[in-house]
C-alpha positions as CSV (number, residue, x, y, z in Angstrom):
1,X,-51.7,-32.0,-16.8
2,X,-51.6,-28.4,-17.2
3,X,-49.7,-28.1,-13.6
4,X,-47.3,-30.2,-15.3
5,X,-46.6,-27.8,-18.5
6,X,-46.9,-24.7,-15.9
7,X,-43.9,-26.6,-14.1
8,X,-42.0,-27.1,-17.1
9,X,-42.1,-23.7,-18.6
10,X,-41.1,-22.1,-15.2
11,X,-37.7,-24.0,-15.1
12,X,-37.5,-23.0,-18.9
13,X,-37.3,-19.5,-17.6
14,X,-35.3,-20.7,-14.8
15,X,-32.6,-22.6,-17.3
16,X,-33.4,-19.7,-19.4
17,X,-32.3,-17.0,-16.4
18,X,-29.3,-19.4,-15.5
19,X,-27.8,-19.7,-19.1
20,X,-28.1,-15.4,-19.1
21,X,-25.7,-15.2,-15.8
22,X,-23.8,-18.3,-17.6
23,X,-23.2,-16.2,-21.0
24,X,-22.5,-13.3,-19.0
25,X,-20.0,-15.2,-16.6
26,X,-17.9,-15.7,-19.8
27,X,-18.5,-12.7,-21.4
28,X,-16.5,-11.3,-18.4
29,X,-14.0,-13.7,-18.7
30,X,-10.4,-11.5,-19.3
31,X,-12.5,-8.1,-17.3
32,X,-10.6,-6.4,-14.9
33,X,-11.3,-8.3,-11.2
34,X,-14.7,-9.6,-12.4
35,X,-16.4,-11.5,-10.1
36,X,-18.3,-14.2,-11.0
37,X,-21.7,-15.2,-10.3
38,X,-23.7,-18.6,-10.1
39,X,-27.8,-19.5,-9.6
40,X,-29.3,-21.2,-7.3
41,X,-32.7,-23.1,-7.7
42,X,-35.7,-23.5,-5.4
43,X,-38.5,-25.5,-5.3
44,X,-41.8,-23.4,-5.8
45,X,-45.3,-24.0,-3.6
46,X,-46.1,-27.3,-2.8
47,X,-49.8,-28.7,-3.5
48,X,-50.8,-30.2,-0.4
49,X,-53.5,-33.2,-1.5
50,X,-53.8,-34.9,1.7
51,X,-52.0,-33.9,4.8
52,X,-50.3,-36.2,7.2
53,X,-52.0,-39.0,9.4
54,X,-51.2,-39.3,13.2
55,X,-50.7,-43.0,13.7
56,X,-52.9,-44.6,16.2
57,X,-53.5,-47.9,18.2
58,X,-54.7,-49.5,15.1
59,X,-52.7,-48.1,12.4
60,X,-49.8,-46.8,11.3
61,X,-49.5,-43.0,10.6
62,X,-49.5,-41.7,7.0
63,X,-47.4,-38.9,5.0
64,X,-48.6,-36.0,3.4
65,X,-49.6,-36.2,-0.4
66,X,-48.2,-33.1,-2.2
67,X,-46.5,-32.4,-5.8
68,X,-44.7,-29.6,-6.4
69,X,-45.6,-26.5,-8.9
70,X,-42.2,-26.0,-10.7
71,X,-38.9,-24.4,-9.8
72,X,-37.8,-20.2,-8.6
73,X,-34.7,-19.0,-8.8
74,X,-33.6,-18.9,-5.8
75,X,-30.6,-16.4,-5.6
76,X,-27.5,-15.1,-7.7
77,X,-24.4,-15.7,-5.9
78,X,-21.1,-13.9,-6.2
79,X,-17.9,-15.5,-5.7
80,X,-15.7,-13.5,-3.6
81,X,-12.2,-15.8,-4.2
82,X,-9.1,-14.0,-5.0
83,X,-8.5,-13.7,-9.0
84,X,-4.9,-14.2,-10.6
85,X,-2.7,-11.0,-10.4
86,X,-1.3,-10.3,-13.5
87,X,2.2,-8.0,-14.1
88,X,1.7,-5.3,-15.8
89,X,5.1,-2.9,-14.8
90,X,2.8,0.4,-14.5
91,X,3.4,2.1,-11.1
92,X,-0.3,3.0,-11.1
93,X,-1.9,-0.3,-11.8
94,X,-2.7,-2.4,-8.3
95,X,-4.0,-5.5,-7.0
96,X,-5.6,-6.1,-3.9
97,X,-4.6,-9.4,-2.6
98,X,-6.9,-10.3,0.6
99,X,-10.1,-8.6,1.5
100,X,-11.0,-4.6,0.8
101,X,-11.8,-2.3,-2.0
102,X,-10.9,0.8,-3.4
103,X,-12.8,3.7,-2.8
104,X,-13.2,5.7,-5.9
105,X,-15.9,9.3,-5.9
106,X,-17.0,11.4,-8.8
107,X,-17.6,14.3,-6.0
108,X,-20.9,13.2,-5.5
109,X,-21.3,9.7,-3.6
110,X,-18.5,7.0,-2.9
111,X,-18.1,3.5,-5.1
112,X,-16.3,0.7,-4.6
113,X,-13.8,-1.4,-6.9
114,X,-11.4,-4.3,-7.2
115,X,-10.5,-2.8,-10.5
116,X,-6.7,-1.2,-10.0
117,X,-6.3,0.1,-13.5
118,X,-5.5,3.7,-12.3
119,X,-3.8,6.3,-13.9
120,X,-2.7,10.2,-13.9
121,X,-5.0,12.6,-15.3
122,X,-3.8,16.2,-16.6
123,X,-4.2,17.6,-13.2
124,X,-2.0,14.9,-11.7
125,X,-5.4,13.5,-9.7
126,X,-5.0,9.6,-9.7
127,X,-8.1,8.5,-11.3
128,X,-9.9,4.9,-12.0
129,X,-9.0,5.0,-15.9
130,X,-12.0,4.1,-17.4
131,X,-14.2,6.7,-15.6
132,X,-12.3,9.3,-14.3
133,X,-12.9,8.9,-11.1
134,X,-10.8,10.0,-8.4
135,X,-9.5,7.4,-6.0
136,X,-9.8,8.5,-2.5
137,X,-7.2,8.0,0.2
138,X,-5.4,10.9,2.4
139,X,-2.9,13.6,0.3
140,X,-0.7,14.0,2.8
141,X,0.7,17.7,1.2
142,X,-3.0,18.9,1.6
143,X,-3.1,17.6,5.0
144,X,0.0,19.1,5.6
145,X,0.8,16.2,7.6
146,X,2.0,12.3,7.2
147,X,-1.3,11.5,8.8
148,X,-4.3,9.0,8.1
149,X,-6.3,10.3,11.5
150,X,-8.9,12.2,8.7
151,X,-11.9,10.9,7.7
152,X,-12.2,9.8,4.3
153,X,-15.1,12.0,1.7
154,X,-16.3,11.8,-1.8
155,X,-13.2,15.0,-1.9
156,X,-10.6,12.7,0.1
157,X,-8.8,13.2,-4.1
158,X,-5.0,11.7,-4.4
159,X,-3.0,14.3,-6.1
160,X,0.9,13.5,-7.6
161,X,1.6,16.9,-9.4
162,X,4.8,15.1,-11.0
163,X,7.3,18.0,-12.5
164,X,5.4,21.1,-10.4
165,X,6.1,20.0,-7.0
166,X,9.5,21.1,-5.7
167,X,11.4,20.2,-2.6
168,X,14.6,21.0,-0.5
169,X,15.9,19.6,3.0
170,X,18.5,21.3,5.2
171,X,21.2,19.3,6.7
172,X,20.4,18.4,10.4
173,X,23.2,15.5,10.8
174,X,26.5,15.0,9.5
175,X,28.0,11.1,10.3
176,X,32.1,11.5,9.9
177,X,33.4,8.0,10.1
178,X,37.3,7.0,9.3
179,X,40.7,6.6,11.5
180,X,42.8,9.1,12.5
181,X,46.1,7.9,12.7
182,X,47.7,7.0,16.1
183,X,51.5,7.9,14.7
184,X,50.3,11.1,14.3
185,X,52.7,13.6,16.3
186,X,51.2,15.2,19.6
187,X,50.2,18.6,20.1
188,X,49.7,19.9,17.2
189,X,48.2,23.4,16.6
190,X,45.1,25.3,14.9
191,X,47.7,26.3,11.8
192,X,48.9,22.9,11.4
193,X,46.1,20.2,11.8
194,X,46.6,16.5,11.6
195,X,43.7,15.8,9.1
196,X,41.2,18.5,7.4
197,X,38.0,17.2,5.4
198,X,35.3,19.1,4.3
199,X,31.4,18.6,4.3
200,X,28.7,20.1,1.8
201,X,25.6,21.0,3.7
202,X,22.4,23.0,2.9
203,X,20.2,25.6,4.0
204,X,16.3,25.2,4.5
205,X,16.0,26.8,0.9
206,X,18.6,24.3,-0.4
207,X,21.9,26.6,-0.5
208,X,24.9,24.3,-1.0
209,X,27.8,25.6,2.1
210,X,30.8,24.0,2.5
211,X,31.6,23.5,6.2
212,X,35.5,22.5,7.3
213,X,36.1,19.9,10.0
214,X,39.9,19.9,11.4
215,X,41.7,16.9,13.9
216,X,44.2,17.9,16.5
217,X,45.9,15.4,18.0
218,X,46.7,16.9,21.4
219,X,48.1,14.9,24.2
220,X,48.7,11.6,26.5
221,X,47.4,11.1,29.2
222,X,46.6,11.8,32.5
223,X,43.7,13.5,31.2
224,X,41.8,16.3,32.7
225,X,38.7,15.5,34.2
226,X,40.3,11.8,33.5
227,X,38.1,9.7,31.5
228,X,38.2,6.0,32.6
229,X,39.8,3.7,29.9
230,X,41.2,6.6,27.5
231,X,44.6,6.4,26.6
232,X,44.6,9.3,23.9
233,X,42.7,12.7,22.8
234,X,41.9,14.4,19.9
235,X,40.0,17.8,19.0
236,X,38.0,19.3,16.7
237,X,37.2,22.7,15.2
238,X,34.8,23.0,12.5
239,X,34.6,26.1,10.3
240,X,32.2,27.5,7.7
241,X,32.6,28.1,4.1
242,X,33.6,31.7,4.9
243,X,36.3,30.1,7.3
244,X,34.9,31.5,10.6
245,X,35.3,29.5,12.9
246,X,31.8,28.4,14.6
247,X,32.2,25.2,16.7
248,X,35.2,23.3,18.5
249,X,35.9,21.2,21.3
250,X,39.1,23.1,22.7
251,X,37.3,25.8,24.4
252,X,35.5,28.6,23.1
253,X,31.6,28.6,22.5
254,X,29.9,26.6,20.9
255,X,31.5,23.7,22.2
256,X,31.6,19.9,21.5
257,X,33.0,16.7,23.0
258,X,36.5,15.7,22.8
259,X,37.2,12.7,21.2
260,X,38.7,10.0,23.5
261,X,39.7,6.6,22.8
262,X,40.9,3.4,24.2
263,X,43.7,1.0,24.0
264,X,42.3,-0.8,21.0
265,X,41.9,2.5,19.2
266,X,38.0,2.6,19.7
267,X,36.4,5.8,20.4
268,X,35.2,6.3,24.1
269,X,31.7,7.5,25.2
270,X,32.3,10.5,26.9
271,X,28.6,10.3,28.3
272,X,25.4,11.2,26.6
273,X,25.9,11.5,23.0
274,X,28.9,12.4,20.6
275,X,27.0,14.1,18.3
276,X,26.6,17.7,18.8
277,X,24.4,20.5,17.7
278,X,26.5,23.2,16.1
279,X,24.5,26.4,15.9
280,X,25.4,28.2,12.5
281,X,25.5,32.1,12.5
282,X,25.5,33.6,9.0
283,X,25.9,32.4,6.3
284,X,24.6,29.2,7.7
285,X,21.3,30.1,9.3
286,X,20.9,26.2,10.7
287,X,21.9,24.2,12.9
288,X,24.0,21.3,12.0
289,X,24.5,17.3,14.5
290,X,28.1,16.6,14.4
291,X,28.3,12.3,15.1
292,X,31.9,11.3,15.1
293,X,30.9,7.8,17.0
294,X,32.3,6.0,13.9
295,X,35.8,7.3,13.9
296,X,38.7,5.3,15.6
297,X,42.2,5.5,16.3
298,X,44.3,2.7,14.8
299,X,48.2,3.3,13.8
300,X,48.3,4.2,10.1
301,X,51.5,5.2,8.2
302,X,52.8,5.4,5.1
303,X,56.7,5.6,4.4
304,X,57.0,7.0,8.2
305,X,54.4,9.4,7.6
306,X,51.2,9.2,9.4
307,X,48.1,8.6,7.7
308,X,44.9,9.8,8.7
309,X,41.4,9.4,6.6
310,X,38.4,10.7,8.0
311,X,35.1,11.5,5.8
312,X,31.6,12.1,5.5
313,X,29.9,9.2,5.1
314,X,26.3,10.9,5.2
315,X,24.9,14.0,5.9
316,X,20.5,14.2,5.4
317,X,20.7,17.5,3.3
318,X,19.0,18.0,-0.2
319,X,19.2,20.6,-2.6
320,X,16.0,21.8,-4.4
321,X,14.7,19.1,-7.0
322,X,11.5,18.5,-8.7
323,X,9.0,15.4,-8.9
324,X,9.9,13.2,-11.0
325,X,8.6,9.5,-10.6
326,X,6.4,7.9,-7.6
327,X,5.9,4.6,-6.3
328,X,3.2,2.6,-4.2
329,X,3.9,-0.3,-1.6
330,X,2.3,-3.1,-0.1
331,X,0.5,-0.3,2.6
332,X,-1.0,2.3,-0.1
333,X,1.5,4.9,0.8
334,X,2.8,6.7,-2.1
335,X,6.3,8.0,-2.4
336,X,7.8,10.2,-4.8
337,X,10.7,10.3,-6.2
338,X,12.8,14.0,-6.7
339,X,15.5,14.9,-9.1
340,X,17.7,15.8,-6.4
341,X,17.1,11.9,-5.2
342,X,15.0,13.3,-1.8
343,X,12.2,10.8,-1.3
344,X,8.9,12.0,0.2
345,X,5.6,10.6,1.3
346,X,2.6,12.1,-0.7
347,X,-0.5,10.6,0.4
348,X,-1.7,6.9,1.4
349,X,-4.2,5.1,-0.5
350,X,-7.8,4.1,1.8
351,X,-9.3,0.8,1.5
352,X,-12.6,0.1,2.3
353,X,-14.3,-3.4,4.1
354,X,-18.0,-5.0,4.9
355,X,-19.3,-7.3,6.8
356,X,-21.1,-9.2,3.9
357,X,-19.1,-8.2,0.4
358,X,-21.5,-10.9,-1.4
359,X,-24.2,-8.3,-0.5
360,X,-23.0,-5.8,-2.5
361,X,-25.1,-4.1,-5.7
362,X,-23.1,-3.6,-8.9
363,X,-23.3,-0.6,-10.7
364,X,-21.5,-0.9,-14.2
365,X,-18.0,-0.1,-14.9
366,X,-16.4,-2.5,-12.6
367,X,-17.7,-0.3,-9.8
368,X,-19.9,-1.8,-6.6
369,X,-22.0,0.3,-4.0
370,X,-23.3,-0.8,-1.0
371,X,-26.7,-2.2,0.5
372,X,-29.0,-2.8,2.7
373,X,-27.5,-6.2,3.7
374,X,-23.6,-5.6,2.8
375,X,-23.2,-3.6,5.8
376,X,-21.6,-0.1,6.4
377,X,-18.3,0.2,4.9
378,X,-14.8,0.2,7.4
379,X,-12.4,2.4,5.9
380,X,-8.9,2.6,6.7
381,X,-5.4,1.9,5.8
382,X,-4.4,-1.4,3.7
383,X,-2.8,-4.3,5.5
384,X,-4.6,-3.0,9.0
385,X,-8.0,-4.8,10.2
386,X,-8.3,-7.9,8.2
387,X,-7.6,-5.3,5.2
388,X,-5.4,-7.0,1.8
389,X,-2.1,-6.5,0.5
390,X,-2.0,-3.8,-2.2
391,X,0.3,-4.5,-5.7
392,X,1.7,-2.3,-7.5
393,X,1.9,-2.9,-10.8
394,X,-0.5,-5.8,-11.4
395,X,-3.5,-6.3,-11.9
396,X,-6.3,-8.9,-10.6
397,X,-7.9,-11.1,-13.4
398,X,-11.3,-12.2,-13.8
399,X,-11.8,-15.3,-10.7
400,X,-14.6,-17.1,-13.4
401,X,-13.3,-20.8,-14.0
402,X,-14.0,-21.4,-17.6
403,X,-14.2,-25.4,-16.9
404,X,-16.6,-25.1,-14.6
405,X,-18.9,-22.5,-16.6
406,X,-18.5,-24.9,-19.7
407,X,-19.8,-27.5,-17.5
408,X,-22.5,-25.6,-16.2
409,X,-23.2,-24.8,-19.7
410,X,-24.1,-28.4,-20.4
411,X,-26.1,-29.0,-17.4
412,X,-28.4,-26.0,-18.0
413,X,-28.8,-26.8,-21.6
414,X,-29.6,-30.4,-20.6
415,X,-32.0,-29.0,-18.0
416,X,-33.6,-26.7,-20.9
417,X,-34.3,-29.8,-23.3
418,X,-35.6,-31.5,-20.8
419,X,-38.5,-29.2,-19.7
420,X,-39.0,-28.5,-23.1
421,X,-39.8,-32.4,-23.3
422,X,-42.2,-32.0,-20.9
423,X,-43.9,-29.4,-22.2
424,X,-44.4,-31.2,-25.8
425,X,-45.5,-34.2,-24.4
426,X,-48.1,-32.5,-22.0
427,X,-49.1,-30.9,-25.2
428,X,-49.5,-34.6,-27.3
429,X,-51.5,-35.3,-24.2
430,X,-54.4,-32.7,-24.1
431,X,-54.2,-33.0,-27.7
432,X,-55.0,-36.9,-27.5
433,X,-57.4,-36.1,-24.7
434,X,-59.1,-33.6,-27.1
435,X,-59.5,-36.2,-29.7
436,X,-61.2,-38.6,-27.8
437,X,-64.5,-36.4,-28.6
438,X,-63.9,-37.7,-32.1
């Protein structure tokens, strides 16, 4: 009888050990990308009384007589489904949807976290809010490069120094696109131009110049060396904003292509490329692609007067601006946002993956570490090797189902009275056994 009380007060503290991870399971209910957990039972040792019987001629073989000493726990599982991802507008919050973790370091080991509630700290470091962590990933302005080739340390620290980092582009291409008109009179001259537009550009520290691009339309054909299907010409001189002349394609050097165009007004390939490199001498100190592929040739006129309109529709320059906003998409890669509207690539967010995530140890503070029997981490870049999707501005929710924890609830407290039973009734027993001395 005493086995039998031993029995029942081991899955006492087994019920007892479930209904802790139960509580705890709800307790963590609304936490940040909580993971839930679950028990699992076990039968403890087996008493063998009599072992099995080989059968013979004669008889039939036996089974073994044993009864069992009571119940172990036999493991605490973590469930590794995807929680709910819930909008919370910040840029910094994210949500991994898939598989992976964050990496996050406070400079002396690496942890690991589903928990996206990130923010800025004074020194612009993008930290895990409730620590102060840094997240790890690669800064691509300490790298000096837009590259993800370095390995990732507990000082691979994500830096958006929003307000105090400044930056400028100089113009490499200009696209003109437009008509010029085909009523337009032939042969006209450098001090009379068919169409004049002008272009602002900038210098690699930002300098606004304003460049002037004139049309000439120049003859019929036959052309000289003839161009196969062109049936008019134009030229092109550009000048800078001092009105030096520095490229055309009427002779002279630098020169450019001259535009040719077809019976249907399109613009001709004249072979290679029509956009050409003009090489600015003071004040321009840069050189500048000239692409007039987009302009054609169509007859245009306006009360007998012909009417030309070609423009810029682009040109890749910046002047200097500061950081003013960033964003984050689906691949970690961070982007900020200037005041001059230039968009660059700061860094890329790492993301790290295991062989066995339910192996993992957990650590406090939403953060994980890994074990013996999780495996070694993979790092690398979201959305690459079986890695998730990262969200920006959600968050993932707790994946415990409160139904199923309510029912659980009941089964462990139904479990608990039970043994409890049995221990009170083993008790009336020995204490009836103990009165038969009376």
């Amino acid at each position: 009888m005493l086995q039998a009380m031993l029995a029942g007060v081991a899955s006492i503290k087994a019920q007892q050990t479930r209904m802790n991870v139960i509580g705890n399971n709800l307790a963590n209910v609304n936490t940040t990308a909580y993971k839930g957990t679950r028990v699992t039972f076990q039968d403890m040792l087996s008493q063998t009384i009599r072992g099995a019987g080989r059968s013979t001629d004669s008889i039939g073989g036996t089974n073994p007589l044993q009864y069992g000493l009571g119940v172990l726990i036999g493991s605490t599982d973590t469930f590794s489904e995807q929680g709910s991802l819930n909008a919370t507008n910040r840029p910094s919050d994210l949500a991994i949807q898939g598989n992976g973790f964050f990496l996050t370091s406070n400079g002396l080991r690496t942890a690991y976290t589903r928990d996206g509630s990130f923010d800025l700290d004074a020194n612009g470091d993008l930290v895990h809010r409730a620590t102060g962590e840094r997240v790890l990933g690669w800064d691509f302005v300490k790298q000096g490069a837009a590259t993800t080739s370095t390995p990732i340390a507990e000082t691979s620290s994500l830096n958006i120094p929003l307000g105090r980092m400044n930056a400028v582009q100089a113009t490499s291409n200009v696209d003109m696109s437009g008509n010029l008109s085909g009523d337009a009179t032939v042969g006209s001259t450098r001090a009379a131009p068919d169409w004049t537009t002008s272009a602002r550009v900038y210098d690699s520290q930002g300098g606004p110049h304003d460049v002037t691009i004139q049309f000439f339309n120049r003859q019929d054909p036959p052309f000289t060396p003839p161009v196969a299907g062109a049936v008019s010409r134009w030229d092109w001189r550009v000048l800078d904003d001092a009105g030096v002349e520095i490229a055309q394609s009427d002779g002279g050097s630098p020169e450019g292509p001259q535009l040719y165009f077809d019976a249907n007004g399109q613009p001709i390939d004249t072979g290679g490329t029509t956009s050409v490199t003009i090489a600015g001498g003071s004040p321009l100190q840069f050189n500048i692609g000239m692409d007039f592929s987009k302009i054609t040739q169509l007859k245009t006129s306006q009360n007998g007067n012909a009417v030309s309109q070609v423009t810029v529709e682009a040109q890749d320059g910046f002047p200097p601006g500061s950081l003013q906003s960033f964003s984050i998409n689906q691949d970690g890669i961070i982007t900020g946002l200037f005041t001059n509207g230039l968009t660059r690539d700061l860094g890329q967010i790492a993301m790290a993956i295991f062989p066995n995530p339910g192996g993992m140890e957990r650590t406090g503070n939403n953060l994980w570490r890994n074990s013996d029997n999780s495996g070694i981490p993979v790092v690398g870049q979201p959305r690459t090797g079986g890695r998730g999707v990262i969200n920006s501005g959600f968050l993932e929710q707790s994946n415990v189902d409160i139904g199923s924890e309510f029912t659980d609830l009941i089964i462990t407290q139904r479990g608990f009275q039970a043994n409890t039973k049995v221990v009170t009734t083993v008790d009336e027993m020995l204490q009836d056994l103990i009165s038969m001395k009376r």
